[in-house]
C-alpha positions as CSV (number, residue, x, y, z in Angstrom):
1,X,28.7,16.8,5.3
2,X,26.3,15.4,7.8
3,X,23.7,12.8,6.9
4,X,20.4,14.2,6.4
5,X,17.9,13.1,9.1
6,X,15.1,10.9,8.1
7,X,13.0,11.7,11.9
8,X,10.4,13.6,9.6
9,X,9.7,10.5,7.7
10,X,10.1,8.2,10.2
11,X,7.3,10.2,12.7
12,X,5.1,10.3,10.3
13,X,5.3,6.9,9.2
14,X,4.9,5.8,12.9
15,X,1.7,8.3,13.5
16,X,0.1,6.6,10.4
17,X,0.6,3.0,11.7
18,X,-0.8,4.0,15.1
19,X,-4.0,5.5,13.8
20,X,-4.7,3.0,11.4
21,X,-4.3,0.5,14.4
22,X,-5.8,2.9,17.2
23,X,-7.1,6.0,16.2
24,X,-5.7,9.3,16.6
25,X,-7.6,10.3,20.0
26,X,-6.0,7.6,21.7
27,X,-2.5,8.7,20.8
28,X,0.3,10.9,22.4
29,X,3.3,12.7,21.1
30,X,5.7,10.3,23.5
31,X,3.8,7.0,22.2
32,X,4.4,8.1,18.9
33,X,7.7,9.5,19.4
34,X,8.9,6.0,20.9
35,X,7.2,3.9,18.0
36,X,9.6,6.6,15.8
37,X,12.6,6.2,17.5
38,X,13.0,9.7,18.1
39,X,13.3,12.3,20.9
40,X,10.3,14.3,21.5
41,X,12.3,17.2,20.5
42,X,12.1,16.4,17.4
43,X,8.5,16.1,16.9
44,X,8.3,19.7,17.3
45,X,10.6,20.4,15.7
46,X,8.6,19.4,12.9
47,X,5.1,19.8,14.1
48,X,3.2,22.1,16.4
49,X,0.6,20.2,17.5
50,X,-0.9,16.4,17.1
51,X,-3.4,18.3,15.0
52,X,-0.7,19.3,12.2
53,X,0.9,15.7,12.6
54,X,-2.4,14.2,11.4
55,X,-2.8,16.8,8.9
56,X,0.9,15.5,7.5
57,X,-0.1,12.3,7.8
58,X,-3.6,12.6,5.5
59,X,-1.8,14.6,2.8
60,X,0.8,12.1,2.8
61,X,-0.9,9.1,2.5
62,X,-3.5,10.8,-0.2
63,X,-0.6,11.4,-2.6
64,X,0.4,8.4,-2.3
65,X,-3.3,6.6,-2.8
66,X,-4.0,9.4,-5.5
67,X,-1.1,8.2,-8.0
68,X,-2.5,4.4,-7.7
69,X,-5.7,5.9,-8.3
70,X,-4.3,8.4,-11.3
71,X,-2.9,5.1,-12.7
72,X,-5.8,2.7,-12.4
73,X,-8.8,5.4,-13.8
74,X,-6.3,7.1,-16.4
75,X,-5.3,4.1,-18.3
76,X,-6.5,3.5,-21.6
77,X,-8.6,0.5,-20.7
78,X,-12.4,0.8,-21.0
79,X,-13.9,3.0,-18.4
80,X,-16.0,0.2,-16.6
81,X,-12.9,-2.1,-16.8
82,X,-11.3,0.5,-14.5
83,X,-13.6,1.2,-12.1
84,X,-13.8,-3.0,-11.2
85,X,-9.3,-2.6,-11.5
86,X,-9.8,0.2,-8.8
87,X,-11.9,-2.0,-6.6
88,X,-9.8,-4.9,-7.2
89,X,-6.8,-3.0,-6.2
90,X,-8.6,-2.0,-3.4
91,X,-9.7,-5.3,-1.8
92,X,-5.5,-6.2,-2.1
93,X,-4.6,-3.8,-0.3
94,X,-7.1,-4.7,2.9
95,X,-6.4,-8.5,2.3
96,X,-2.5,-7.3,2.5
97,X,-2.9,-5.1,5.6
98,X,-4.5,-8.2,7.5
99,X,-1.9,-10.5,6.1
100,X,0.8,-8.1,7.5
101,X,-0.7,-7.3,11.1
102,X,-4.0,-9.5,11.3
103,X,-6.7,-7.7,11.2
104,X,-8.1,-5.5,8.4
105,X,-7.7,-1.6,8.5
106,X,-10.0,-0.4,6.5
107,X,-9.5,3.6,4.9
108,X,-7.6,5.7,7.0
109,X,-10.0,9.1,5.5
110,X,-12.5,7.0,6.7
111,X,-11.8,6.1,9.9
112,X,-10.7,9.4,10.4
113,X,-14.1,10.9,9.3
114,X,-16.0,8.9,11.6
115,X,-13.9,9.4,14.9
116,X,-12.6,13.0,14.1
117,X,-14.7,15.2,11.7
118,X,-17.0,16.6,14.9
119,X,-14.2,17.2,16.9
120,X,-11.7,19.7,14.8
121,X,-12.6,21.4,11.7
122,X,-9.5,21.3,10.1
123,X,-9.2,17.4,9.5
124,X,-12.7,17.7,8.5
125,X,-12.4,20.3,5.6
126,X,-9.0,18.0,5.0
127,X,-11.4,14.8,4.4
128,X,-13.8,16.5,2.7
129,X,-11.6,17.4,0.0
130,X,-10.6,14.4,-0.2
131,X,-13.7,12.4,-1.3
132,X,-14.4,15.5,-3.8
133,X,-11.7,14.8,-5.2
134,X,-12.6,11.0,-5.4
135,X,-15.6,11.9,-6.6
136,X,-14.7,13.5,-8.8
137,X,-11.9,11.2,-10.2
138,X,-14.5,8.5,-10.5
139,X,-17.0,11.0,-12.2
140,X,-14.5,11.3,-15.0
141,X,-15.2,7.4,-15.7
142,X,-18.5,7.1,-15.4
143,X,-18.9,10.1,-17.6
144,X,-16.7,8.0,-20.5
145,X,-19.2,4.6,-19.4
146,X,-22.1,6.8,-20.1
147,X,-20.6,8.0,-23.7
148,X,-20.0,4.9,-24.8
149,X,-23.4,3.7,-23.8
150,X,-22.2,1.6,-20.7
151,X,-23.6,2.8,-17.8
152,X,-27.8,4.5,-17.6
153,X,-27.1,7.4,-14.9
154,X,-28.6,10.8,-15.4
155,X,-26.1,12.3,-13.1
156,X,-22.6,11.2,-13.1
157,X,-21.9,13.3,-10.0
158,X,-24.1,12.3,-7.9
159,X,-23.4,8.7,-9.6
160,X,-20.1,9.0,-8.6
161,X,-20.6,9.9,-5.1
162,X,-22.8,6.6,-4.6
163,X,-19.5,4.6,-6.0
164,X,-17.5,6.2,-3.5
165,X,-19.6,5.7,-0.8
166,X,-20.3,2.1,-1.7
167,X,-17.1,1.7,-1.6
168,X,-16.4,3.3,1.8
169,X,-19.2,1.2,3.2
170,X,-17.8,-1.6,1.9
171,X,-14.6,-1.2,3.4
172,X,-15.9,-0.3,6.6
173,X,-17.7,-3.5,6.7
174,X,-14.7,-5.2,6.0
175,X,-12.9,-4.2,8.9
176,X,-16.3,-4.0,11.2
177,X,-16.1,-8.3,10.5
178,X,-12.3,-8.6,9.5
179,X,-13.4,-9.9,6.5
180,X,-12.1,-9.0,3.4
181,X,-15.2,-10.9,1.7
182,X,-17.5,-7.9,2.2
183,X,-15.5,-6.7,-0.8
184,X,-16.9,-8.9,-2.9
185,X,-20.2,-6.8,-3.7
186,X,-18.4,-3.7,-4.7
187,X,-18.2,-4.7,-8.5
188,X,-22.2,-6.0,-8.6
189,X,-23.6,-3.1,-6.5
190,X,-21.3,-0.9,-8.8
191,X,-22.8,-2.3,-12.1
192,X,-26.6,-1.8,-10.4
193,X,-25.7,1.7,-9.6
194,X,-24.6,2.9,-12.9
195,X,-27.1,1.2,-14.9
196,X,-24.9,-0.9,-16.6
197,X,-25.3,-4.9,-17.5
198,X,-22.5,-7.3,-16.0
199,X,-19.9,-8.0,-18.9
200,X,-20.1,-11.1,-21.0
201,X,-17.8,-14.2,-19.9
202,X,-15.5,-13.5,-22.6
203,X,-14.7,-10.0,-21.1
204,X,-15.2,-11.3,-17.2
205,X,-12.1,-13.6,-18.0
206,X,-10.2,-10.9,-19.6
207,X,-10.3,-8.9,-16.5
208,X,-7.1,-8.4,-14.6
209,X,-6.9,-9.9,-10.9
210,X,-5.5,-8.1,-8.3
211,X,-5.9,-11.4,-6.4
């Protein structure tokens, strides 16, 4: 039996290194073909257009961010205890991408949304699924602050859609300075927007680091 081919994985992996580093207009098939180590062949083989290729390479990375975020705001630690973990985990993961190629990355949905979603409808309705879907994840824990008397909001959605923008901003402003400091605010500005008090020392030491 032949071995199975891995040129799927390998393209996409190469196309999602490329736009974190230059954004998708900028690429061609060949460029990303070479960075694969694969004929261009191939890449249609698997994919009709750029278009699809970015498509692949959103859904795939969004699985993958969707189980640390499944993980982080599903655990049985108190809901506002989550929210800081997520942002926490967050910050690591910039401060590792600039370890590993020097410069911060930011969020690939988000760099997307701000070069592509004027340009081709179907990565926009893509991104914008997304974020609901964030949204909606973080909604889930705010609602659970608010129960327990934690967090002030009137409307967890809309609640929830501030926390995800925050930390979008956030993020952005990370990789606008290549600083992963601008991270620092997103567990403050998150206590101010829910309404909630910062925790006690006892409970701030408590507090795992993703540091």
């Amino acid at each position: 039996m032949g071995r199975t081919s891995d040129a799927k994985e390998r393209i996409l992996s190469a196309a999602q290194t490329l736009i974190e580093l230059r954004g998708y207009s900028a690429l061609g098939v060949a460029e990303i073909c070479k960075a694969a180590g694969v004929p261009k062949g191939s890449f249609y083989y698997f994919f009709d257009s750029k278009e699809e290729l970015a498509l692949a390479v959103i859904d795939e990375h969004w699985a993958e961010e969707r189980s640390g975020w499944n993980r982080i705001l599903r655990s049985d630690d108190p809901p506002l205890q989550r929210l800081r973990q997520l942002f926490e985990a967050t910050e690591a993961d910039q401060r590792a991408g600039q370890q590993s190629c020097g410069t911060v990355s930011g969020c690939l949905f988000g760099n997307l949304t701000l070069e592509m979603s004027n340009q081709t409808e179907a990565l926009r309705e893509r991104l914008q699924q997304i974020f609901e879907a964030q949204v909606g994840m973080v909604e889930k824990v705010i609602t659970e602050a608010r129960e327990r008397g934690e967090a002030t909001v009137a409307d967890t959605h809309e609640a929830a859609r501030s926390v995800v923008a925050q930390l979008e901003g956030q993020v952005l402003f990370a990789k606008l300075y290549n600083n992963t400091q601008h991270l620092d605010a997103l567990w403050t500005n998150c206590l101010a927007l829910l309404g909630a008090t910062v925790p006690g020392r006892a409970e701030e030491d408590s507090l795992p680091s993703y540091s």
